[in-house]
C-alpha positions, 0 to 999 in steps of 0.5 A: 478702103477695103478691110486686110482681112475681109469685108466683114471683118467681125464674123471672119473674126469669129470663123477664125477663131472657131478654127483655131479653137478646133485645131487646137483641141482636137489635133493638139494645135496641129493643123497637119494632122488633120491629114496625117495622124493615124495615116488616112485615106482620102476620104477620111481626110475629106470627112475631116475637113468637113467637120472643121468650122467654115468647111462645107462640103466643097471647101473641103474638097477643094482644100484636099485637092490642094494638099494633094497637088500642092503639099504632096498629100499622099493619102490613098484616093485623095483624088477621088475624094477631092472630086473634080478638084483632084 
């Protein structure tokens, strides 16, 4: 039987933690604030995504164009940022 969470429970563990350390101490336990303190621009909330752990490049892009299309994300050029995701 397959695990809830992930095939490698262990490391996914670990990756979660890495996040919620992150957005703990660097958006005050927040996690919208990544795109919302200091009203961003695309670019600035896809350059934010990108220095969370686990978010490469189009991971984050992926979830910029998700904010954008799904959550009302309003920042300036999301859908340039996001790519051919936006």
């Amino acid at each position: 039987e397959r695990p809830a969470v992930h095939r490698f429970p262990g490391s996914m563990a670990g990756r979660v933690q890495a996040l919620a350390e992150t957005v703990h101490r660097d958006w005050d336990g927040d996690a919208a604030a990544i795109w919302t303190n200091g009203n961003p621009d695309g670019a600035e909330v896809l350059r934010r995504l990108m220095a969370l752990p686990g978010f490469g490049e189009q991971k984050a892009k992926i979830f910029l164009a998700l904010l954008g299309k799904q959550c009302g994300l309003r920042a300036e050029g999301w859908r340039e940022a996001s790519g051919h995701y936006g």
